[in-house]
Every structure is written in C-alpha cells, then in structure tokens.
MOPAC internal coordinates of N, CA, C and O (Angstrom, degrees):
PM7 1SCF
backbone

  N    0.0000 0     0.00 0     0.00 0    0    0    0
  C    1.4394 1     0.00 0     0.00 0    1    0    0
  C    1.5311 1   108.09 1     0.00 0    2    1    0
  O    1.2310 1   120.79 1   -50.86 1    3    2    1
  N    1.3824 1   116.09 1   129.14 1    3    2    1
  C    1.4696 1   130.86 1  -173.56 1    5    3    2
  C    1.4328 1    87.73 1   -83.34 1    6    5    3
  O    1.2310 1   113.54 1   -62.64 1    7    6    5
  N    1.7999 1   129.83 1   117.36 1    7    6    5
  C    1.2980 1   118.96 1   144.78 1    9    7    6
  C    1.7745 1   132.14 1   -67.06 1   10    9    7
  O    1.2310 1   127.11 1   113.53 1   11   10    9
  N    1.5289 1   103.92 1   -66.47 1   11   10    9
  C    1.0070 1   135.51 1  -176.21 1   13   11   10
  C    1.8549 1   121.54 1   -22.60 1   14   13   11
  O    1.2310 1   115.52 1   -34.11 1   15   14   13
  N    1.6614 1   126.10 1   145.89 1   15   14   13
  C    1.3875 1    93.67 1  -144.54 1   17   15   14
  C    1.5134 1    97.27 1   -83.93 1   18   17   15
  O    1.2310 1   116.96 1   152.31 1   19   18   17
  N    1.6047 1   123.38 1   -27.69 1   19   18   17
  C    1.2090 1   143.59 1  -178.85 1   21   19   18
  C    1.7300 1   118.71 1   -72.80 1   22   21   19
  O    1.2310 1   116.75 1   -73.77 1   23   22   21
  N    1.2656 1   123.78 1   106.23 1   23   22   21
  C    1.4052 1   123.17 1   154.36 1   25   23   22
  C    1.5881 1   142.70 1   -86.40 1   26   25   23
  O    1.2310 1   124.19 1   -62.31 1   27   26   25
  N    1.1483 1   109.57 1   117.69 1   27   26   25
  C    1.4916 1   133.24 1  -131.14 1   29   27   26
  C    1.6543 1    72.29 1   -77.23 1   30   29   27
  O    1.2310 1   119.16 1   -20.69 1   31   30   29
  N    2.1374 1   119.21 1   159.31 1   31   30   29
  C    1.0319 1   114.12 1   171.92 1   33   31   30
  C    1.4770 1    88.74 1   -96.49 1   34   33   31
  O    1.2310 1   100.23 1   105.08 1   35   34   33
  N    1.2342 1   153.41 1   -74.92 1   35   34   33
  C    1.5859 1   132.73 1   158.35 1   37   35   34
  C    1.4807 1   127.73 1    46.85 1   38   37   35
  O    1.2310 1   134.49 1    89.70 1   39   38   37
  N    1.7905 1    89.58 1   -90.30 1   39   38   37
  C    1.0854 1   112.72 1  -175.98 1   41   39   38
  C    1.9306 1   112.63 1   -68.09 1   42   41   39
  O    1.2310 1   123.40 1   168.67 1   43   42   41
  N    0.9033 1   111.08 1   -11.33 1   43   42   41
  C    1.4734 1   123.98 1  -173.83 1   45   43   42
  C    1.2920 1    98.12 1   -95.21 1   46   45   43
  O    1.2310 1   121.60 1   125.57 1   47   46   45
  N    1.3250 1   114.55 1   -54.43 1   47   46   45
  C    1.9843 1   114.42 1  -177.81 1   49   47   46
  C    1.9089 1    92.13 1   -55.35 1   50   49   47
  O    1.2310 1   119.22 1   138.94 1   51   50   49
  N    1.4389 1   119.10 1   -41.06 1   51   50   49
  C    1.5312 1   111.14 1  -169.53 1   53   51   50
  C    1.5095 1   112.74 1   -71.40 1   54   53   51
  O    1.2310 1   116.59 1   123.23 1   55   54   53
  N    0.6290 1   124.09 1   -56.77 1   55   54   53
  C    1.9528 1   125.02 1   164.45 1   57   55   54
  C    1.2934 1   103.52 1   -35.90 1   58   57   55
  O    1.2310 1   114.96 1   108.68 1   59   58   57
  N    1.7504 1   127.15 1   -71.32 1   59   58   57
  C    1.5173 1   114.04 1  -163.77 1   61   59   58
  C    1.2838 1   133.10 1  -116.76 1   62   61   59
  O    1.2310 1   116.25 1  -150.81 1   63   62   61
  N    2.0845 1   124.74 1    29.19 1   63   62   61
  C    0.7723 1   158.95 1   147.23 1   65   63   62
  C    1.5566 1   101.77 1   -19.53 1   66   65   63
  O    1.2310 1   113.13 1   118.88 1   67   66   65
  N    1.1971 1   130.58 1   -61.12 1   67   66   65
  C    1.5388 1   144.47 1  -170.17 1   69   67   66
  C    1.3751 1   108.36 1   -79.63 1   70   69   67
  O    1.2310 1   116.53 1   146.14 1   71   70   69
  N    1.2877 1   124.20 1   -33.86 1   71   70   69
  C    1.5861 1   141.04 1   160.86 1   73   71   70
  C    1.3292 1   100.35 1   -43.93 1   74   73   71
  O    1.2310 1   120.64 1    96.45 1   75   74   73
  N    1.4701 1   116.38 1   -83.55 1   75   74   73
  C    1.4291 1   140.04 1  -171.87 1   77   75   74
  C    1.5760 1   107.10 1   -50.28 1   78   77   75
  O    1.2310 1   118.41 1   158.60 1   79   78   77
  N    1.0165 1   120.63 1   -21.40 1   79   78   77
  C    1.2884 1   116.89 1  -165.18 1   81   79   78
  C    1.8256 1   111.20 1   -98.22 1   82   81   79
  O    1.2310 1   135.03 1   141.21 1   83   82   81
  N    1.5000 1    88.54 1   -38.79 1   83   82   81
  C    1.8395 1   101.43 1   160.94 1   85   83   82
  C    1.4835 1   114.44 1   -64.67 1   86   85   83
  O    1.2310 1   120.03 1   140.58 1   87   86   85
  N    1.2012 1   117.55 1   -39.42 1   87   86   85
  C    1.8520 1   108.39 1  -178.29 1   89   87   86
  C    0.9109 1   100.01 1   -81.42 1   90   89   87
  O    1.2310 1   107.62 1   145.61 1   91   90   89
  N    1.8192 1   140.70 1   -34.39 1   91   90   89
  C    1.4223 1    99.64 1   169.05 1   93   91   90
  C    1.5580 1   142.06 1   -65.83 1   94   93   91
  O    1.2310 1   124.93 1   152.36 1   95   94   93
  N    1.4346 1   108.14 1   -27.64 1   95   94   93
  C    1.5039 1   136.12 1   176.45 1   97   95   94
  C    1.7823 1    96.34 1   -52.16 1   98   97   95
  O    1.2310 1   120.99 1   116.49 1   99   98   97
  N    1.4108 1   115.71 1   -63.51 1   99   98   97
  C    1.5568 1   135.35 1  -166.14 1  101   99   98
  C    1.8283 1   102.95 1   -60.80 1  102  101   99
  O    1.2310 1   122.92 1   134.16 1  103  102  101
  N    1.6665 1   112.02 1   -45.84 1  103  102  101
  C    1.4141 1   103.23 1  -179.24 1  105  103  102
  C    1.9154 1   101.07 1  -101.06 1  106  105  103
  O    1.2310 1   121.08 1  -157.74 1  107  106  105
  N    1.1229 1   115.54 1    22.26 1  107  106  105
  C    1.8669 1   103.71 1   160.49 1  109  107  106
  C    1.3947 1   112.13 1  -116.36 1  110  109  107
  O    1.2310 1   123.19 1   174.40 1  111  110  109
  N    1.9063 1   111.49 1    -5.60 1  111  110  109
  C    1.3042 1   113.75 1   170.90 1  113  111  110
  C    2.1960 1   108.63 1   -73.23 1  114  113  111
  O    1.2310 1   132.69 1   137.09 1  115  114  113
  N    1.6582 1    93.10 1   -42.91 1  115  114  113
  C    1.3549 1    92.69 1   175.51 1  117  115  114
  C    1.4330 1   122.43 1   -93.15 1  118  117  115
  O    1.2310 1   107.08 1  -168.97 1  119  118  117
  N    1.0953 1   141.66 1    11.03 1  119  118  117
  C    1.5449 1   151.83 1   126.47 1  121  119  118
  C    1.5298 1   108.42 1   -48.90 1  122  121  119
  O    1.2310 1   106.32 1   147.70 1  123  122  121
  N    1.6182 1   143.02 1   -32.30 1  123  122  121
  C    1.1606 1   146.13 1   175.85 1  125  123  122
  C    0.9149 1   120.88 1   -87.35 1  126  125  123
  O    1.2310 1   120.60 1   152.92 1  127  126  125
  N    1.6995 1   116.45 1   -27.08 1  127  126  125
  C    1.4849 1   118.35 1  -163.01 1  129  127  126
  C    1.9318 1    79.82 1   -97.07 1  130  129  127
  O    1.2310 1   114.95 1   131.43 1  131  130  129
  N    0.8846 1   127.17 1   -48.57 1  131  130  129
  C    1.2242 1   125.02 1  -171.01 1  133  131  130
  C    1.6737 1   133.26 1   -68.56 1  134  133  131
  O    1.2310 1   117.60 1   138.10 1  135  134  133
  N    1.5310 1   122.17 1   -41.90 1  135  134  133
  C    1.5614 1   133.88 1   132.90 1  137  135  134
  C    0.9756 1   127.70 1   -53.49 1  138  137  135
  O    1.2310 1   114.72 1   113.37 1  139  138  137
  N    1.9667 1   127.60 1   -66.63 1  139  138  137
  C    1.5929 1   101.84 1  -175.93 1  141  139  138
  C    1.9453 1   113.30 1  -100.62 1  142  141  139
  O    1.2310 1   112.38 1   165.70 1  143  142  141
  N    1.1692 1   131.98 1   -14.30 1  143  142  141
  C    1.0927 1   115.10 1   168.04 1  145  143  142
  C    1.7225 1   119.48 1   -84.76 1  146  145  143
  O    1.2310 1   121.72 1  -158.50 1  147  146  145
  N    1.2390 1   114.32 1    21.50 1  147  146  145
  C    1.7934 1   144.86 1  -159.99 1  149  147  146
  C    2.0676 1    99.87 1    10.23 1  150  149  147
  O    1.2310 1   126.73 1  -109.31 1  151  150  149
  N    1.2201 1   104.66 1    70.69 1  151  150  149
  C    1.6919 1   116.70 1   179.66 1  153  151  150
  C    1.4310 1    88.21 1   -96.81 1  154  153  151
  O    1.2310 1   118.62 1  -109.49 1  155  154  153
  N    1.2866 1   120.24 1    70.51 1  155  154  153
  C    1.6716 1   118.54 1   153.23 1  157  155  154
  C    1.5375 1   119.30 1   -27.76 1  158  157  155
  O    1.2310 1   117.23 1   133.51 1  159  158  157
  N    1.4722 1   122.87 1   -46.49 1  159  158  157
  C    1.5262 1   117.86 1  -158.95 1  161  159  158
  C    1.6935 1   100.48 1   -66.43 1  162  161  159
  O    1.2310 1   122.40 1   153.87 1  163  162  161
  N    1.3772 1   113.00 1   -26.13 1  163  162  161
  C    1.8275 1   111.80 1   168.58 1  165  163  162
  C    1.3805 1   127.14 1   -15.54 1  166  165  163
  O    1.2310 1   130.58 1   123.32 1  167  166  165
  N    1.8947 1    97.19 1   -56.68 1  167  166  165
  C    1.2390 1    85.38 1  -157.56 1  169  167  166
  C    1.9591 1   103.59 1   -93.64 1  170  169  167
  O    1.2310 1   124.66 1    -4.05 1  171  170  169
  N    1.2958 1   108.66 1   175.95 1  171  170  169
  C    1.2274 1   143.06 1  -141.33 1  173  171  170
  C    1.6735 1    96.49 1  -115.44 1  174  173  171
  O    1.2310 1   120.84 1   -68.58 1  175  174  173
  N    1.2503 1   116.00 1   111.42 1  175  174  173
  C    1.7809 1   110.52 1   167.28 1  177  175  174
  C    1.5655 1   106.96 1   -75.64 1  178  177  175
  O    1.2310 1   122.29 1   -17.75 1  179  178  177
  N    1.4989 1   113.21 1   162.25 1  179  178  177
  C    1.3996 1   137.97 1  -150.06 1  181  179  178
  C    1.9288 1    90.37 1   -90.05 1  182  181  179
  O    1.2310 1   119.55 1   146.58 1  183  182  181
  N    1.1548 1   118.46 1   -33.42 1  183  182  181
  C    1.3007 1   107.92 1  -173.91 1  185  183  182
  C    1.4654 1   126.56 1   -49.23 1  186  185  183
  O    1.2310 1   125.72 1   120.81 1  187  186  185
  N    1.4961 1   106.61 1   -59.19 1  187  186  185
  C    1.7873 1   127.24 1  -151.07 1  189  187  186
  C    1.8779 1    83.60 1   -77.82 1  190  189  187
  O    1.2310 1   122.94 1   136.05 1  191  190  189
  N    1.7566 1   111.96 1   -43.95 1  191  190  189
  C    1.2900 1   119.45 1  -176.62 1  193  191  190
  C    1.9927 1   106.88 1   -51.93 1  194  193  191
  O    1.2310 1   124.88 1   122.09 1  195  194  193
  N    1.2613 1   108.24 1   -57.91 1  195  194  193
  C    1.5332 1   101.37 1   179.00 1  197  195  194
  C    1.6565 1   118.51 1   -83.33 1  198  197  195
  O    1.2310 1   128.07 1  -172.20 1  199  198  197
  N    1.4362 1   102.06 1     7.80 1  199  198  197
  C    1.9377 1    98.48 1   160.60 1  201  199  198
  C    1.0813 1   109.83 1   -97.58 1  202  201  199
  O    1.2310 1   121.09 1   175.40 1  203  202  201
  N    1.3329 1   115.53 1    -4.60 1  203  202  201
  C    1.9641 1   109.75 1  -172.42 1  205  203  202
  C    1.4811 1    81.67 1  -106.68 1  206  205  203
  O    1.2310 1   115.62 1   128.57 1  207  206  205
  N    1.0639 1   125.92 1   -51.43 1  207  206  205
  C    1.5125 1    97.94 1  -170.60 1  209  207  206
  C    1.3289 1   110.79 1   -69.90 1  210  209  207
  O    1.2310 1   107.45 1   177.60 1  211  210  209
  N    1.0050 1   141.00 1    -2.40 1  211  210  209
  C    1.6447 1   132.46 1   159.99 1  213  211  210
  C    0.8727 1   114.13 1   -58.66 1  214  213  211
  O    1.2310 1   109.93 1   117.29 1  215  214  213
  N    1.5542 1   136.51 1   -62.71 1  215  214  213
  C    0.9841 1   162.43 1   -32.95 1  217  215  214
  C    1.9329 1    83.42 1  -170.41 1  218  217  215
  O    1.2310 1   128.26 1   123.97 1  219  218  217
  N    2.0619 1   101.71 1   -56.03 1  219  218  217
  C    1.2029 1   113.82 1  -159.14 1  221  219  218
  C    1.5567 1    95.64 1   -89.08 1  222  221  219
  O    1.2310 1   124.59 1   165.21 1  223  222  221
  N    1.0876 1   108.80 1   -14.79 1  223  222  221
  C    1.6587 1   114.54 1   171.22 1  225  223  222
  C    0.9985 1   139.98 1   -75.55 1  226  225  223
  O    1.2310 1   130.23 1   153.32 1  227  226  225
  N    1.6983 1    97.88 1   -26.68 1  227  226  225
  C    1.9084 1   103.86 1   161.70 1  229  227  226
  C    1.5886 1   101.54 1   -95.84 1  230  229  227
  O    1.2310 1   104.88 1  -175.48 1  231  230  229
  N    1.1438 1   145.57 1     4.52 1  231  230  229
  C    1.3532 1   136.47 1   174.07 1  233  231  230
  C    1.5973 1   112.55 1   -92.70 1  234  233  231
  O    1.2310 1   121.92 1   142.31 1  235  234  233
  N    1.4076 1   113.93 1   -37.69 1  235  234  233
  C    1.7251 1   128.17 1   148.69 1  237  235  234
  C    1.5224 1   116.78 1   -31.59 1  238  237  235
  O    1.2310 1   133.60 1   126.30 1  239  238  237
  N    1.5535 1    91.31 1   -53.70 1  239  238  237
  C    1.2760 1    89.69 1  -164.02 1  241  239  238
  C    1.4969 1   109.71 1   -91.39 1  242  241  239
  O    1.2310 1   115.22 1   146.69 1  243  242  241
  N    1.1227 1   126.67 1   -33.31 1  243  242  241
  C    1.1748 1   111.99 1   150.88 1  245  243  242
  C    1.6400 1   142.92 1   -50.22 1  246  245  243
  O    1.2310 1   128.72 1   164.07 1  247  246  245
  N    1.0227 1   100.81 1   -15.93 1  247  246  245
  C    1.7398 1   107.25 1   173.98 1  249  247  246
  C    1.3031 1    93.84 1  -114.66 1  250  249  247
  O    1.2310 1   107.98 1  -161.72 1  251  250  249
  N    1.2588 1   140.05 1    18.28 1  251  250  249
  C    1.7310 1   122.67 1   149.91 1  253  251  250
  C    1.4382 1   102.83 1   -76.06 1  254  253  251
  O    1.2310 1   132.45 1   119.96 1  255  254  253
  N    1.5477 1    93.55 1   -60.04 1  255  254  253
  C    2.2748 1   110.72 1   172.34 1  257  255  254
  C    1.6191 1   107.99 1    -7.27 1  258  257  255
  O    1.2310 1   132.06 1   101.49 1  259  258  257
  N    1.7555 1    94.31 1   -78.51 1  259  258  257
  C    1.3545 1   117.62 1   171.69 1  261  259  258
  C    1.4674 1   121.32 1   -36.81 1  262  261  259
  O    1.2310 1   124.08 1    92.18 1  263  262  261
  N    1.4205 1   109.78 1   -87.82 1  263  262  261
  C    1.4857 1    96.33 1   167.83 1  265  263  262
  C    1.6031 1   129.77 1   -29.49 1  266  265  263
  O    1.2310 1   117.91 1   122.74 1  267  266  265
  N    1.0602 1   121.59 1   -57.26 1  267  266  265
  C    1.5560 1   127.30 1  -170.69 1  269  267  266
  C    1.5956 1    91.73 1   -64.55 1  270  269  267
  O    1.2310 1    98.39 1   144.89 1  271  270  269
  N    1.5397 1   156.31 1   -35.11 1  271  270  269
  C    0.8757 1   159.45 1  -173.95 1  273  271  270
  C    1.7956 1   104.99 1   -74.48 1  274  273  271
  O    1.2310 1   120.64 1   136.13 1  275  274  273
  N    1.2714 1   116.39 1   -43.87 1  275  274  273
  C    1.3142 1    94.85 1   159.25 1  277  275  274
  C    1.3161 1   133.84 1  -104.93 1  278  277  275
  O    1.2310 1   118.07 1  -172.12 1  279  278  277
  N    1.2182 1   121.28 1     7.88 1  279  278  277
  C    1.2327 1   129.77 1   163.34 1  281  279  278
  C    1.8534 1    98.11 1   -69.22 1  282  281  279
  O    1.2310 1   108.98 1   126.10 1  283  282  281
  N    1.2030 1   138.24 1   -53.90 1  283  282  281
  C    1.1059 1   146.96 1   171.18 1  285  283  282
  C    1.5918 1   121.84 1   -38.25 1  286  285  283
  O    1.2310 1   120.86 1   129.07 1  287  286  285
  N    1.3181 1   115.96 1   -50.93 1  287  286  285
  C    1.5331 1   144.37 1   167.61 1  289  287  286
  C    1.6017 1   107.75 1   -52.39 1  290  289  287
  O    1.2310 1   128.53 1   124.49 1  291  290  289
  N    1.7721 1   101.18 1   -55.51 1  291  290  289
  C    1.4237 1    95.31 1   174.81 1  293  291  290
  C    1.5253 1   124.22 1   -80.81 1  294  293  291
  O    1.2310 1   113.80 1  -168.14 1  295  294  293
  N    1.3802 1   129.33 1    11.86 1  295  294  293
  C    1.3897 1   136.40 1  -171.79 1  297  295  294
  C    1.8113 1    87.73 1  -116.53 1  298  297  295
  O    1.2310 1   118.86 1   159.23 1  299  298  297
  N    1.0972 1   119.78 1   -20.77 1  299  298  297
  C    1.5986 1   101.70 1   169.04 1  301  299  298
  C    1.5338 1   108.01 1   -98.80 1  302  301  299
  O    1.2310 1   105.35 1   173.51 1  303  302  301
  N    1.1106 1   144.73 1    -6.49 1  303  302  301
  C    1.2726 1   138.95 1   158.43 1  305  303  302
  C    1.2334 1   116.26 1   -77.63 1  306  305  303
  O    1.2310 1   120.42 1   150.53 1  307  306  305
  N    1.8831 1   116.80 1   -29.47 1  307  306  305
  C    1.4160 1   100.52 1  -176.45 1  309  307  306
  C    1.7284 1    90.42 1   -90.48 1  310  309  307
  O    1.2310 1   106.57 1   160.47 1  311  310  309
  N    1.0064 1   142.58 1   -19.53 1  311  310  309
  C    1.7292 1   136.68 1   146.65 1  313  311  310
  C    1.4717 1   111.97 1   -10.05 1  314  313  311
  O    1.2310 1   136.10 1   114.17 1  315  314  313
  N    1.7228 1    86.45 1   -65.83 1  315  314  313
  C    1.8405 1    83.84 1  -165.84 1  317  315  314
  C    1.5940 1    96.43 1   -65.98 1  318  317  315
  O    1.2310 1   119.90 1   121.31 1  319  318  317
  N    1.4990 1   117.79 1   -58.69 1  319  318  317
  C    1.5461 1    85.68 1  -165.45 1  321  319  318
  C    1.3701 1   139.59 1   -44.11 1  322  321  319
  O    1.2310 1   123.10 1   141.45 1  323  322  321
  N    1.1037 1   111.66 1   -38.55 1  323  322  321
  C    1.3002 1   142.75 1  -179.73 1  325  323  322
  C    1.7995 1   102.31 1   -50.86 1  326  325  323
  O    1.2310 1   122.95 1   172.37 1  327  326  325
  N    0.9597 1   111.95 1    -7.63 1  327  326  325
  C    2.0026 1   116.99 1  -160.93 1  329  327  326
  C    1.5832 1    88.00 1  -130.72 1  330  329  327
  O    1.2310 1   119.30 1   152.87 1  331  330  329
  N    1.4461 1   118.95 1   -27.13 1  331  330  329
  C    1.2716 1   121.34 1  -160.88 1  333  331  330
  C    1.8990 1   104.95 1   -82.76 1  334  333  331
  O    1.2310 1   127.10 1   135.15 1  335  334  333
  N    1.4998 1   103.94 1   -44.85 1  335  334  333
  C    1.3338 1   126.98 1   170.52 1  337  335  334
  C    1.3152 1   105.29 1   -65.61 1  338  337  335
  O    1.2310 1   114.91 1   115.37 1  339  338  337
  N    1.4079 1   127.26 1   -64.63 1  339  338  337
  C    1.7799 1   111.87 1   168.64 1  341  339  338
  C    1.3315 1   122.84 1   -30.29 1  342  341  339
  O    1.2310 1   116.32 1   131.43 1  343  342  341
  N    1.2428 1   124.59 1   -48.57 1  343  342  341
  C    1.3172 1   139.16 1  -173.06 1  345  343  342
  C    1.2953 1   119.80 1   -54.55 1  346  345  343
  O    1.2310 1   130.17 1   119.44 1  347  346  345
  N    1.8052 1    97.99 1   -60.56 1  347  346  345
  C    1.5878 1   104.66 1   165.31 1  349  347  346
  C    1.4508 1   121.24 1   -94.87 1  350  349  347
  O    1.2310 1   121.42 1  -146.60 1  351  350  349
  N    1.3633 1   114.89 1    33.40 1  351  350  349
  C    1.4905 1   105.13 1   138.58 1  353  351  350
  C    1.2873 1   116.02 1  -116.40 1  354  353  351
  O    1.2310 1   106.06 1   170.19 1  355  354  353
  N    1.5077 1   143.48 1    -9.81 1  355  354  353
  C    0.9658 1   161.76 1  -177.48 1  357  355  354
  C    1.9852 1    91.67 1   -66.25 1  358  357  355
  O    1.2310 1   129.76 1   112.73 1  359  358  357
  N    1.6046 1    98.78 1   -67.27 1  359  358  357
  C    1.8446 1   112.02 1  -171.55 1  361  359  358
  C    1.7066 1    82.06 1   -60.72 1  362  361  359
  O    1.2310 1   105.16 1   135.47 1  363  362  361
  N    1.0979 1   145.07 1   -44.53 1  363  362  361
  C    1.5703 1   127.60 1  -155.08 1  365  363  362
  C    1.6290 1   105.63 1   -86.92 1  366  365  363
  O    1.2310 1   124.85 1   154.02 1  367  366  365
  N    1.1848 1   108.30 1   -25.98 1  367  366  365
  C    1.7999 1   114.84 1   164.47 1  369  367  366
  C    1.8272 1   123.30 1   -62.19 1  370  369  367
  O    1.2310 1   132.92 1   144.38 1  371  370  369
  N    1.0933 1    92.65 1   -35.62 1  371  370  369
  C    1.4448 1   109.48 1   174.00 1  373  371  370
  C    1.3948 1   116.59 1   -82.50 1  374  373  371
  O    1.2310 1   117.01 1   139.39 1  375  374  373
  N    1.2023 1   123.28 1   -40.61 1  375  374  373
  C    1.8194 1   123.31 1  -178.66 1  377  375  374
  C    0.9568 1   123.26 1   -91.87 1  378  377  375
  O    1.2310 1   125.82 1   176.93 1  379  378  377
  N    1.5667 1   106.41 1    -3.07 1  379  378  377
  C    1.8793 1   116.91 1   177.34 1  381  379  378
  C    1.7298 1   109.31 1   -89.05 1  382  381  379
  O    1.2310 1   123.84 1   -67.79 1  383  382  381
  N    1.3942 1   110.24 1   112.21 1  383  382  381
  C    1.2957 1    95.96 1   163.79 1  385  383  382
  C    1.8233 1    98.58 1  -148.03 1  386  385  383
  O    1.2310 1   127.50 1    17.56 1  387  386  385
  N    1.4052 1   103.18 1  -162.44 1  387  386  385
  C    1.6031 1    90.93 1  -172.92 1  389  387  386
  C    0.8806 1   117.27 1  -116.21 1  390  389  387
  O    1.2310 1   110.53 1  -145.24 1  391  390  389
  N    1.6262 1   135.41 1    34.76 1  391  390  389
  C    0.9687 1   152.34 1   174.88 1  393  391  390
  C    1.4034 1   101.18 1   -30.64 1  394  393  391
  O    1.2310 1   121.16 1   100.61 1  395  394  393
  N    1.6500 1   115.38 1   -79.39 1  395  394  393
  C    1.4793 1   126.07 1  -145.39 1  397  395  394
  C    1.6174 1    96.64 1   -86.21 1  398  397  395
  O    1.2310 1   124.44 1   163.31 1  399  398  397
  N    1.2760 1   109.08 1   -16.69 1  399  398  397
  C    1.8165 1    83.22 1  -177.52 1  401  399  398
  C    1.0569 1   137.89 1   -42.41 1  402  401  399
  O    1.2310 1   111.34 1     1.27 1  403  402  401
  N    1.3368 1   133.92 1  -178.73 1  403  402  401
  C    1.3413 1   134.55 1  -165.31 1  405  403  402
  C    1.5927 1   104.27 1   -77.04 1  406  405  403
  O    1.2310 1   130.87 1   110.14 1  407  406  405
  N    1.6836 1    96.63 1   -69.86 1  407  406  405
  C    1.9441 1    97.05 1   172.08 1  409  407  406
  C    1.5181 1    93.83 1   -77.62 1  410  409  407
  O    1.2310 1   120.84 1   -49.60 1  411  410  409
  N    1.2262 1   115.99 1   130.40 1  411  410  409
  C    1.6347 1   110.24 1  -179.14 1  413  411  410
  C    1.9008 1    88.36 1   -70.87 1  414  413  411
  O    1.2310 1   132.87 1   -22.06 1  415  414  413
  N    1.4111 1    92.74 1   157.94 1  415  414  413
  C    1.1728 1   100.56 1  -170.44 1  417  415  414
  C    1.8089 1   102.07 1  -138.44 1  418  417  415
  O    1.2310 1   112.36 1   -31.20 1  419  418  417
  N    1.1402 1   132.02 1   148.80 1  419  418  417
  C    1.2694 1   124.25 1  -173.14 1  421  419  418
  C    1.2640 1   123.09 1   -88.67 1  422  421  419
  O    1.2310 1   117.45 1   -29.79 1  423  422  421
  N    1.3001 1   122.47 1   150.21 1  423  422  421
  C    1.4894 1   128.00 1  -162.93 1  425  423  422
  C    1.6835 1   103.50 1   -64.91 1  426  425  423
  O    1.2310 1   121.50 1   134.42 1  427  426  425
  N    1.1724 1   114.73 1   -45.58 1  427  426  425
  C    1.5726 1   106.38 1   175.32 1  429  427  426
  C    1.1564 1   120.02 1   -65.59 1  430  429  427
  O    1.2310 1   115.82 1   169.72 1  431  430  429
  N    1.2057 1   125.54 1   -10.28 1  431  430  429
  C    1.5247 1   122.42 1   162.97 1  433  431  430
  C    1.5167 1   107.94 1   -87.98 1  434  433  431
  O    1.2310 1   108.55 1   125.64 1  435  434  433
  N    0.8387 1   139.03 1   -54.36 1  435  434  433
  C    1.4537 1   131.94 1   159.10 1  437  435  434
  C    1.2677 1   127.84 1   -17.44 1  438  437  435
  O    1.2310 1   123.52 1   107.36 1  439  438  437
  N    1.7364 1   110.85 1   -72.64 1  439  438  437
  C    1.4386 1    98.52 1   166.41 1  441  439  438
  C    1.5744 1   134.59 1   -90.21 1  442  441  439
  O    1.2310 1   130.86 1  -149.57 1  443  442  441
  N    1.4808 1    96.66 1    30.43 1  443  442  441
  C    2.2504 1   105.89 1   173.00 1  445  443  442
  C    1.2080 1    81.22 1   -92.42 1  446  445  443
  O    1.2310 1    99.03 1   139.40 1  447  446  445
  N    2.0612 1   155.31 1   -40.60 1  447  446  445
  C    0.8516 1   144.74 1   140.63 1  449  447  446
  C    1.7596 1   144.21 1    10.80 1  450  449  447
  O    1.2310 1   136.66 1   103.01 1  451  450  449
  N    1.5334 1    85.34 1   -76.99 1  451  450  449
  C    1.5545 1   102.19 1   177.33 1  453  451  450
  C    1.5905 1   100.03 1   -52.96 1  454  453  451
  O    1.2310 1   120.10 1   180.00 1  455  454  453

C-alpha cells in the first residue's frame, strides 16, 4: 500500500515499465497482423469493447467506494483508541498518589515521577 500524498513519476515508470512495454508489443503485433498481412477477422467491433469497459468501470468503482470505506472505519477505531488511551492515562495520572504505600511517601514526589 502506497501511503504517501505525492506519486513519484519514477516510481510509477518502475511498477509499469513491463505493462507498457507488453501493450505496445500486443497492439503493433495487431496493427501488422491487421494492415500489412490484411487478416480482417483481427479487428474487434466497438460494442462488446464499450460494454466491458463499462462494465469494468462500475466494478472499479465500486471497490474504490469499498476500500476508502474501510480504510475510513479503521481510522475511526484507531481514533477511539487513541482517545480511549488518553483517557486512561489522564484517569491513572490523577488517582495515583502515595497515600497507601508502605513508607508513605509524599504526593509531590509521586507526581515529579509520572
């Protein structure tokens, strides 16, 4: 998982360098097979092509939704803890003193302590 708020162009050429390099190979094999050896059946009608890409566009987009929904969920649970732990050290700062010890010991030494 990429946190960070900035994406490097670098780091982006390094991930899909091998990507990029297959679609060109994949669309100059069918630009060749299709112009100079003239294999008409190649090409591909515009229909089935723009229902699948719809198709892949509401399923994208639905699992971005998703994701960002629990990425969200888990930033309010780690919230609460985070408020939950203040709390009880805040209540454990306050109820600690040295009353009951054995050598009683004085409250200002106690909390130069904390």
């Amino acid at each position: 998982m990429y946190v960070r708020r900035q994406f490097d162009i670098l780091l982006m050429y390094l991930f899909s360098w091998r990507l990029i390099l297959w679609s060109l190979f994949t669309g100059t094999l069918a630009l060749i097979l299709y112009q100079v050896l003239l294999w008409k059946w190649v090409a591909i009608p515009w229909l089935p092509v723009s229902l699948i890409g719809t198709a892949v566009a509401f399923y994208t987009g639905f699992k971005n939704n998703q994701s960002y929904e629990r990425s969200w969920e888990a930033r309010k649970i780690w919230g609460g803890i985070t408020n939950y732990s203040r709390a009880f050290g805040s209540a454990s700062r306050a109820f600690i003193t040295g009353e009951y010890a054995i050598p009683a010991i004085a409250n200002e030494h106690v909390k130069s302590q904390i």
